[in-house]
MMTF fields as JSON, N, C-alpha, C and O atoms, coordinates in Angstrom:
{
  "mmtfVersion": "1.0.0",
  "mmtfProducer": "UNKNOWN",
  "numBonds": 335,
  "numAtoms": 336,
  "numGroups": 84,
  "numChains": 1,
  "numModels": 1,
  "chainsPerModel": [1],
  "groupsPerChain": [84],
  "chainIdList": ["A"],
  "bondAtomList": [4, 2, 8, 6, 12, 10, 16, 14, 20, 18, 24, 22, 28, 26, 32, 30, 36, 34, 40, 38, 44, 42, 48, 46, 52, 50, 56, 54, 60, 58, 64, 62, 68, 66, 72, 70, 76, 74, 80, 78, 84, 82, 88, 86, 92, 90, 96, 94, 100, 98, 104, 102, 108, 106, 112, 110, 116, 114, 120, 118, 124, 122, 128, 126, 132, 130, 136, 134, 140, 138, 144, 142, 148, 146, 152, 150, 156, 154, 160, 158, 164, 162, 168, 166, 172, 170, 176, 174, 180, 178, 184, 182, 188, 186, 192, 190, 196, 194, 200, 198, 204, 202, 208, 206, 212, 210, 216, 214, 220, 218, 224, 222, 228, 226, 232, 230, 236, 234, 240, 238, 244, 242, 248, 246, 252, 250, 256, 254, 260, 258, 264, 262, 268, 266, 272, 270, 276, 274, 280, 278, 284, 282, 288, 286, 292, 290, 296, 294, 300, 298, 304, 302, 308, 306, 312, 310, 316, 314, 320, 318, 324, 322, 328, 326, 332, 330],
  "bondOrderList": [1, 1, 1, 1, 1, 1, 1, 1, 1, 1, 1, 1, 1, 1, 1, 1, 1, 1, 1, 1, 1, 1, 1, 1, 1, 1, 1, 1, 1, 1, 1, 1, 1, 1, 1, 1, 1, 1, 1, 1, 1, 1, 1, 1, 1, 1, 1, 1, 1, 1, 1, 1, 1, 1, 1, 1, 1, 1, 1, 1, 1, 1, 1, 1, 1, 1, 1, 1, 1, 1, 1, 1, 1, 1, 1, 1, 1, 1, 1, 1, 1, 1, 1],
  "groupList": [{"groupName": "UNK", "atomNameList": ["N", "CA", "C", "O"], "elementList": ["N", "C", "C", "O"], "formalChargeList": [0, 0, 0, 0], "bondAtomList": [1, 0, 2, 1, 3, 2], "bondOrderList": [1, 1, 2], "singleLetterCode": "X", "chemCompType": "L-PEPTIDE LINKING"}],
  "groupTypeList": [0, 0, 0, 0, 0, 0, 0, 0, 0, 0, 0, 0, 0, 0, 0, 0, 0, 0, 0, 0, 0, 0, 0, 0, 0, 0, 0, 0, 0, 0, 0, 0, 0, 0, 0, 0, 0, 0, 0, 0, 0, 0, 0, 0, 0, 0, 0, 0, 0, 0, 0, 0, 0, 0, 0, 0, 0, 0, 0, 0, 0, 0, 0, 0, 0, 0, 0, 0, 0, 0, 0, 0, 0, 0, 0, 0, 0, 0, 0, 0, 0, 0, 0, 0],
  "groupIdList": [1, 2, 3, 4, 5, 6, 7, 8, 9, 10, 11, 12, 13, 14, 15, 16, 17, 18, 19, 20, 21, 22, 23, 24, 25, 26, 27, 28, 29, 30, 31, 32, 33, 34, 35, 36, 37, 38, 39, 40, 41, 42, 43, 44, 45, 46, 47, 48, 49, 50, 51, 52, 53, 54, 55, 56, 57, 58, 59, 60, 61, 62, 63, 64, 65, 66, 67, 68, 69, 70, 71, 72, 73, 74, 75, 76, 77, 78, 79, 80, 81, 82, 83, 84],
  "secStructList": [7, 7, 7, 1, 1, 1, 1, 7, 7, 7, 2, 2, 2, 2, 2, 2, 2, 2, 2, 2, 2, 6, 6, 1, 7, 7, 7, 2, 2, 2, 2, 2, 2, 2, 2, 2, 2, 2, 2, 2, 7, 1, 2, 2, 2, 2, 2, 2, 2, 6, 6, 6, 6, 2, 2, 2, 2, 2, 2, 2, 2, 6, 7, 7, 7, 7, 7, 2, 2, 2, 2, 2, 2, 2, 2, 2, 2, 2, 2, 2, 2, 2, 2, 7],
  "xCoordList": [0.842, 0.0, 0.886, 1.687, 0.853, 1.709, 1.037, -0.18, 1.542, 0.702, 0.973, 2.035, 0.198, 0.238, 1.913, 2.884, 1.691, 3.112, 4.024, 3.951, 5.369, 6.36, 7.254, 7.959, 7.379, 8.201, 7.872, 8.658, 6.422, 5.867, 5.544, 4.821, 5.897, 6.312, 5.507, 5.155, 5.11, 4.669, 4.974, 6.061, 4.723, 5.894, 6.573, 7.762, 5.718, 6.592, 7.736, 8.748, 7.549, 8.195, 8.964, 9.915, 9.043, 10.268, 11.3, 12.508, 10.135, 11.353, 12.369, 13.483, 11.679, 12.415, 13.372, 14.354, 13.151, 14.449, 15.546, 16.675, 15.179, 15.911, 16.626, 17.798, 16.055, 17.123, 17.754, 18.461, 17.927, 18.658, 19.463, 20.522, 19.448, 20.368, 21.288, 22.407, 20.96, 22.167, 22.767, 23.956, 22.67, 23.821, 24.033, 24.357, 23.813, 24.385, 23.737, 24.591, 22.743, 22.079, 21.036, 20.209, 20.569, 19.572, 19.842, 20.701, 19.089, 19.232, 19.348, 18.815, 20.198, 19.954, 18.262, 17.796, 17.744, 16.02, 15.396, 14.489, 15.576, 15.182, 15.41, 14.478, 16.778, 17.432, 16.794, 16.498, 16.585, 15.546, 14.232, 13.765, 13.192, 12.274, 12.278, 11.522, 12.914, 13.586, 13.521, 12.552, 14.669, 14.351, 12.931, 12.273, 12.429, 11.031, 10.274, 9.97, 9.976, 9.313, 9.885, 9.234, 11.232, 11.717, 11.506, 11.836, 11.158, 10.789, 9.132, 8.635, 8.731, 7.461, 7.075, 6.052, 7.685, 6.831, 7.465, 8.666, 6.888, 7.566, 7.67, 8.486, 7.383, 7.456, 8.366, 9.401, 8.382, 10.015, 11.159, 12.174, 11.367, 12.135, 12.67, 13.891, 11.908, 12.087, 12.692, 13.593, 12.168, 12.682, 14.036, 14.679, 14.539, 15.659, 16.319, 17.146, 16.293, 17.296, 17.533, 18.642, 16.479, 16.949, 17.537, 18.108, 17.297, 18.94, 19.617, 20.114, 19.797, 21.013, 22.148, 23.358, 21.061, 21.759, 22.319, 23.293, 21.565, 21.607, 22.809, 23.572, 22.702, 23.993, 25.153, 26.104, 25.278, 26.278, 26.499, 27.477, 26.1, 26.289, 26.953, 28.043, 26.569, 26.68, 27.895, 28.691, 28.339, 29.995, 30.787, 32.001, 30.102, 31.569, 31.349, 32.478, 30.312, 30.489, 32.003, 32.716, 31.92, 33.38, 32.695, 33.334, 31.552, 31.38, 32.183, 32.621, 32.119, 33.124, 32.18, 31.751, 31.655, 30.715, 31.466, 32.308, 31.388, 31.821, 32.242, 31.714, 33.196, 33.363, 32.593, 32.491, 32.113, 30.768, 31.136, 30.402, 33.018, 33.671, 33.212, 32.635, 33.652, 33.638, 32.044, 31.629, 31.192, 30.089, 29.627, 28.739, 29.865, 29.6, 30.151, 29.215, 31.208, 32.12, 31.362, 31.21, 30.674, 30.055, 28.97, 28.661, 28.205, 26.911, 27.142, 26.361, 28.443, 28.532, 28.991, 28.668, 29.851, 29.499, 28.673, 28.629, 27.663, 26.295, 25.483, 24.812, 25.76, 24.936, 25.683, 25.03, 26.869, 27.73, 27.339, 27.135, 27.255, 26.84, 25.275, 24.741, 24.575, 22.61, 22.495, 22.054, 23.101, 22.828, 23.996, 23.774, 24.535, 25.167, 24.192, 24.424],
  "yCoordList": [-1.18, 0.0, 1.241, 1.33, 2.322, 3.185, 4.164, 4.142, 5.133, 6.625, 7.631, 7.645, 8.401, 9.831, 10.76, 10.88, 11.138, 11.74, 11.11, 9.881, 11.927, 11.2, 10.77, 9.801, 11.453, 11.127, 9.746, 9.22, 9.52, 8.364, 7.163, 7.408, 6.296, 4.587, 3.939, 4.256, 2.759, 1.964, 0.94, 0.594, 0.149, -1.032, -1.354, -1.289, -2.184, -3.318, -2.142, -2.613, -1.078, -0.421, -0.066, 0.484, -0.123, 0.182, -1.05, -1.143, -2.044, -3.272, -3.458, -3.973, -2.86, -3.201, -2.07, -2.183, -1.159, -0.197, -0.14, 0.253, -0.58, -1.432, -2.901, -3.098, -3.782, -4.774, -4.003, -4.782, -2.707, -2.396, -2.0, -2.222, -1.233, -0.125, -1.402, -1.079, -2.192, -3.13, -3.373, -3.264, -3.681, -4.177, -2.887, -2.976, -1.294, 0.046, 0.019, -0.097, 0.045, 0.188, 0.75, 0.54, 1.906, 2.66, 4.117, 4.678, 4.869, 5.912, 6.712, 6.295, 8.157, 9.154, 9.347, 9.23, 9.606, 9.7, 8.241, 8.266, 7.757, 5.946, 5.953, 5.638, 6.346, 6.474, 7.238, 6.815, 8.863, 9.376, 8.766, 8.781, 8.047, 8.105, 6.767, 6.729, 6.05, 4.417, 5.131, 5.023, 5.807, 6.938, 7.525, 7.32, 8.278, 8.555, 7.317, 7.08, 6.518, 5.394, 4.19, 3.285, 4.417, 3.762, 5.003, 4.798, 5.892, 7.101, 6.335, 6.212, 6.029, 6.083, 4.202, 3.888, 3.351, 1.789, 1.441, 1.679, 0.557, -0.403, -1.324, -1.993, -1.962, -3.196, -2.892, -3.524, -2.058, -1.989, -1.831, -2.15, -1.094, -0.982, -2.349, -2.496, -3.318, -4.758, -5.404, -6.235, -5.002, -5.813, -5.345, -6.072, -3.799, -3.516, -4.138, -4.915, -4.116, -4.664, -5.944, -6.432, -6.661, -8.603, -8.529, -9.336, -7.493, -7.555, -6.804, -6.455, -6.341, -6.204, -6.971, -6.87, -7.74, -8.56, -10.012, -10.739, -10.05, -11.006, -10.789, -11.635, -9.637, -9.579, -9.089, -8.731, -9.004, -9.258, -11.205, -11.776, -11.517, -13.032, -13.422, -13.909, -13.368, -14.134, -13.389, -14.069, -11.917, -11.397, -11.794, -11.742, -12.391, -13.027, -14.277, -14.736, -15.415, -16.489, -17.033, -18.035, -16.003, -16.109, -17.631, -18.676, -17.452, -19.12, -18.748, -17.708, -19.956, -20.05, -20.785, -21.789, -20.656, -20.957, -22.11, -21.531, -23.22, -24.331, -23.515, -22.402, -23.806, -22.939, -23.936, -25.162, -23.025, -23.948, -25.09, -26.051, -25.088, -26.555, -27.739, -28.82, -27.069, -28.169, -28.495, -29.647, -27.37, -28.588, -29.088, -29.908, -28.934, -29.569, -30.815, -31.569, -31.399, -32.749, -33.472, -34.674, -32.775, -33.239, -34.134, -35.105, -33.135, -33.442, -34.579, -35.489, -35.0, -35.715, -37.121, -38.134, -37.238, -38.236, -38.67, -39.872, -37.746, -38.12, -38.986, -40.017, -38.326, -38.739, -40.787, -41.706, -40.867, -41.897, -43.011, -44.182, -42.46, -43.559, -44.016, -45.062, -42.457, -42.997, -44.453, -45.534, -44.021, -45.226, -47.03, -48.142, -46.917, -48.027, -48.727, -49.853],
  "zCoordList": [0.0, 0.0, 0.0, 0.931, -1.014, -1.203, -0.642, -0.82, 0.072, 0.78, -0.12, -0.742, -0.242, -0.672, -0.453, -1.2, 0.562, 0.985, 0.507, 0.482, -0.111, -0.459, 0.445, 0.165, 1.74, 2.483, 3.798, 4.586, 3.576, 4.414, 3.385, 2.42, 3.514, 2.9, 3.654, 4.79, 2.87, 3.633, 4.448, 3.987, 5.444, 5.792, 5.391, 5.701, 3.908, 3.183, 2.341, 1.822, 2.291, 1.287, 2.035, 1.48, 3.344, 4.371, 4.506, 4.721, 4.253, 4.554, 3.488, 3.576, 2.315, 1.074, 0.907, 0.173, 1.464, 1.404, 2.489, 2.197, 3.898, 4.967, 4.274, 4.593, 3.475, 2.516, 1.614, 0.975, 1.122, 0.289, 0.652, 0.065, 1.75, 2.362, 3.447, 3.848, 3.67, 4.219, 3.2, 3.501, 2.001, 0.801, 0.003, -1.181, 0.78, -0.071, -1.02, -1.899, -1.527, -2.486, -2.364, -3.251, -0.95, -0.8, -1.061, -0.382, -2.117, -2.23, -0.983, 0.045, -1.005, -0.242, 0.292, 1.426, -0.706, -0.196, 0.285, 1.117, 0.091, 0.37, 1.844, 2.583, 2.421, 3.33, 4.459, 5.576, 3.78, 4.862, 4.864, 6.002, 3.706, 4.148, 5.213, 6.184, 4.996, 6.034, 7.629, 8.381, 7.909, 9.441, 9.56, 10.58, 8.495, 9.255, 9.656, 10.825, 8.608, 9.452, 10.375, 10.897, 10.43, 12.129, 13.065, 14.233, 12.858, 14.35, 14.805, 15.924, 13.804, 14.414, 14.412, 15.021, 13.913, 13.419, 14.042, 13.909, 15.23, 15.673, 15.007, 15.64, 14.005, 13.194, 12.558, 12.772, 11.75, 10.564, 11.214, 10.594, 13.173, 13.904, 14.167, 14.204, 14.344, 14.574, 13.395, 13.512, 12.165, 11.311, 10.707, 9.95, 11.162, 10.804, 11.759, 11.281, 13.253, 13.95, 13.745, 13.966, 13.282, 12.548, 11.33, 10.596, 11.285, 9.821, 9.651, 8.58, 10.838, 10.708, 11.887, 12.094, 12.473, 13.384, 12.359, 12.557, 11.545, 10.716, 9.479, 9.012, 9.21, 8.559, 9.348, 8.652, 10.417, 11.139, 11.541, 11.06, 11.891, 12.02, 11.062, 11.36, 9.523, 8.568, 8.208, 7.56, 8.499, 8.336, 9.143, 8.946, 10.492, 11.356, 11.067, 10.89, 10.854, 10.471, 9.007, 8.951, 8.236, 7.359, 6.55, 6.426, 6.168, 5.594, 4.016, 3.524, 3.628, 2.411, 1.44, 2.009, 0.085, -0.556, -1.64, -2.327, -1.876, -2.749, -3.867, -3.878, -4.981, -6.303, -7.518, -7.49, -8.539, -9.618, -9.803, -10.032, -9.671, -11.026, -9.208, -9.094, -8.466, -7.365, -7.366, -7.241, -7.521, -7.096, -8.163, -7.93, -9.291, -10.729, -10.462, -10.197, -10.402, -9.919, -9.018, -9.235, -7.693, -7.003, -6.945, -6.255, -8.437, -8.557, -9.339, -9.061, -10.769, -11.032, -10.444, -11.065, -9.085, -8.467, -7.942, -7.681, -7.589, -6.905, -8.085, -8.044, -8.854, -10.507, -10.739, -11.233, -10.292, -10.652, -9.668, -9.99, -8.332, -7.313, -7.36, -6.992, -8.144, -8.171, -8.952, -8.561, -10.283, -11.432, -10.683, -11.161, -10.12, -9.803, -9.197, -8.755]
}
């Protein structure tokens, strides 16, 4: 649900500019209208602090993601042991 005012967003349009602005990709204006509605929502207040708690975890976790050729190989032994 989009509001009239440009500077008031709606939840979901808060949450989606709270996921952007953790990966830098929230405009300057995106940015203020994100603060006006954490002054006043407790719900988008909540859902910014779970992610950004959340992308803190997953920056000290240091996980390490398989590379394509390794799990391609993978999948082909999986593929080698199904048909036996």
């Amino acid at each position: 649900m989009k509001t009239n005012n440009k500077l008031f967003v709606s939840c979901e349009e808060a949450k989606h500019i709270c996921d952007k602005n953790q990966y830098g990709e929230a405009s300057f204006l995106e940015i203020v209208k994100l603060n006006i509605r954490l002054a006043y929502c407790k719900v988008t207040r909540a859902y910014s602090k779970k992610n950004i708690k959340l992308t803190k975890t997953i920056d000290k976790s240091k996980i390490e993601s398989i590379s394509a050729s390794d799990k391609e190989a993978m999948k082909k032994e999986i593929q080698k042991e199904l048909t036996k």
